[in-house]
C-alpha positions as CSV (number, residue, x, y, z in Angstrom):
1,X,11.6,41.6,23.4
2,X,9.0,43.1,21.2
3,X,9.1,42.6,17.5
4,X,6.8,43.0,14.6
5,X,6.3,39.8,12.0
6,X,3.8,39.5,9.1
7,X,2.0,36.2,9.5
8,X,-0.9,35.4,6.9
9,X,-4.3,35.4,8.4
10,X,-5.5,31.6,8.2
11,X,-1.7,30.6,9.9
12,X,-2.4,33.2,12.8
13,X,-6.0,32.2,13.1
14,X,-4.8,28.5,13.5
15,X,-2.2,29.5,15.5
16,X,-4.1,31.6,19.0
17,X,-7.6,28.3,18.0
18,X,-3.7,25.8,19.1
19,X,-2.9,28.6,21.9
20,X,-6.1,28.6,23.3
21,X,-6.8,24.9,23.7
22,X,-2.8,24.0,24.8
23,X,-4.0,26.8,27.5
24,X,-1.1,29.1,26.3
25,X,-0.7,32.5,25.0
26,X,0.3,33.5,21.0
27,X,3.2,34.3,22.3
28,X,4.3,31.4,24.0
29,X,3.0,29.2,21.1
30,X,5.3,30.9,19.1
31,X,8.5,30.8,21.3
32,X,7.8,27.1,21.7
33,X,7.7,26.6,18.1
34,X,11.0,29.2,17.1
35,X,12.4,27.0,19.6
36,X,11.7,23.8,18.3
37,X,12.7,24.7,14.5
38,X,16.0,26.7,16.1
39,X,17.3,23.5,18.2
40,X,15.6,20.6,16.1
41,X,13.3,19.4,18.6
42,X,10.0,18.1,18.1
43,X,7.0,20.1,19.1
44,X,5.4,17.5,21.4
45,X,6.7,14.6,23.1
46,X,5.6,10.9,22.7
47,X,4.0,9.7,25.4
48,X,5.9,6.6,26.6
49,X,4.4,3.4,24.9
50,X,4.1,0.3,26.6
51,X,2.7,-3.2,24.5
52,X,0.3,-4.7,27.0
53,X,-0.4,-8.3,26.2
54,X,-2.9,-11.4,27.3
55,X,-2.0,-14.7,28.1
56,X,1.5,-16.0,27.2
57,X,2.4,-12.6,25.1
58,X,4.0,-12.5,21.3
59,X,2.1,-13.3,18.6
60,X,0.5,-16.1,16.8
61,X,2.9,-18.5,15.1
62,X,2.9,-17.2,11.3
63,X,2.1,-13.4,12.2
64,X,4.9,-11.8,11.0
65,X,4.4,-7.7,12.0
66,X,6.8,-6.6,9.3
67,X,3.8,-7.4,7.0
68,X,1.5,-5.7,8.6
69,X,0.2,-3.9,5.6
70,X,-0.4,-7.7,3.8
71,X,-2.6,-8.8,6.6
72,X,-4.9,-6.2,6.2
73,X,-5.6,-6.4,3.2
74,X,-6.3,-9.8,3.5
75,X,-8.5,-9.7,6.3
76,X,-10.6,-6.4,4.0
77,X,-10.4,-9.1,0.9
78,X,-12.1,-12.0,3.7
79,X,-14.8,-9.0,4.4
80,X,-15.5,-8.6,1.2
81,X,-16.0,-12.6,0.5
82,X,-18.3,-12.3,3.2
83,X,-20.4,-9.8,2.6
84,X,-21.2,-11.7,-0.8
85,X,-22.0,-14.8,0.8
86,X,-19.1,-16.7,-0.4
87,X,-17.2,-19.0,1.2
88,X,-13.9,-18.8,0.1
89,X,-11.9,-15.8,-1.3
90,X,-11.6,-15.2,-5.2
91,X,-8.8,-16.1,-6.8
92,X,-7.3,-15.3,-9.9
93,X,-7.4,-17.0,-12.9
94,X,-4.3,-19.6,-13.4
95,X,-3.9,-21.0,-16.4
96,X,-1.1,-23.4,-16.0
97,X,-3.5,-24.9,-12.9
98,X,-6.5,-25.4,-15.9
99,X,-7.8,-29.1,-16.2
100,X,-6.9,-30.8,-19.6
101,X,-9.2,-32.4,-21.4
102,X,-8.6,-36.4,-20.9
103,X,-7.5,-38.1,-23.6
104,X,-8.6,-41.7,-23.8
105,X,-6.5,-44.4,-26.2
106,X,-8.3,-46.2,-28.7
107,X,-7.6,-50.1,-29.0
C-alpha cells in the first residue's frame, strides 16, 4: 500500500545511510521497524553467546562478577599507583588508626 508520512530530514537521512548498509530498501527498513514497535519485538536479534573458558573454567576464588563495577575501579586506582611509581595504593586518612604518642611513667 502506498501512503504519504512526514519524516524530519536528519531521521530520513539516518534512516536510507541504516537501509543501505543492512542492504535493504526505505521501505523495508521501515516495515521492519512498524513491525517491531506494533508487536514488541526487538529490532535485531542477539547473537547466541557462549562463555569460552581456559583451563579448569569459573573464576578465581574471591572474584565475585556481581561486583564487577568494584574491580574495575580497583584495578584503574592500581594503574594510577603505578604510573606514579608507587608501590602501594593511597589510602585515606584514618584517624582512629593514628599512632599515639607513648607515654612513659616517671619513678
Amino acid at each position: 500500500m502506498r501512503t504519504t508520512i512526514t519524516i524530519d530530514n536528519a531521521l530520513l537521512d539516518e534512516a536510507k545511510e541504516r537501509a543501505t548498509r543492512g542492504g535493504k530498501t526505505l521501505s523495508g527498513l521501515i516495515g521492519d521497524a512498524l513491525r517491531a514497535e506494533l508487536h514488541g519485538k526487538p529490532l535485531h536479534r542477539p547473537k547466541p553467546f557462549r562463555l569460552v573458558t581456559f583451563g579448569r573454567g569459573g573464576v578465581r576464588p574471591g572474584v565475585n562478577l556481581e561486583r564487577l563495577g568494584d574491580l574495575l575501579v580497583e584495578e584503574d586506582n592500581l594503574r594510577f599507583v603505578q604510573q606514579l611509581g608507587r608501590t602501594e595504593p593511597w589510602r585515606r586518612h584514618d584517624s582512629s588508626r593514628r599512632k599515639r604518642p607513648r607515654v612513659r611513667a616517671s619513678a
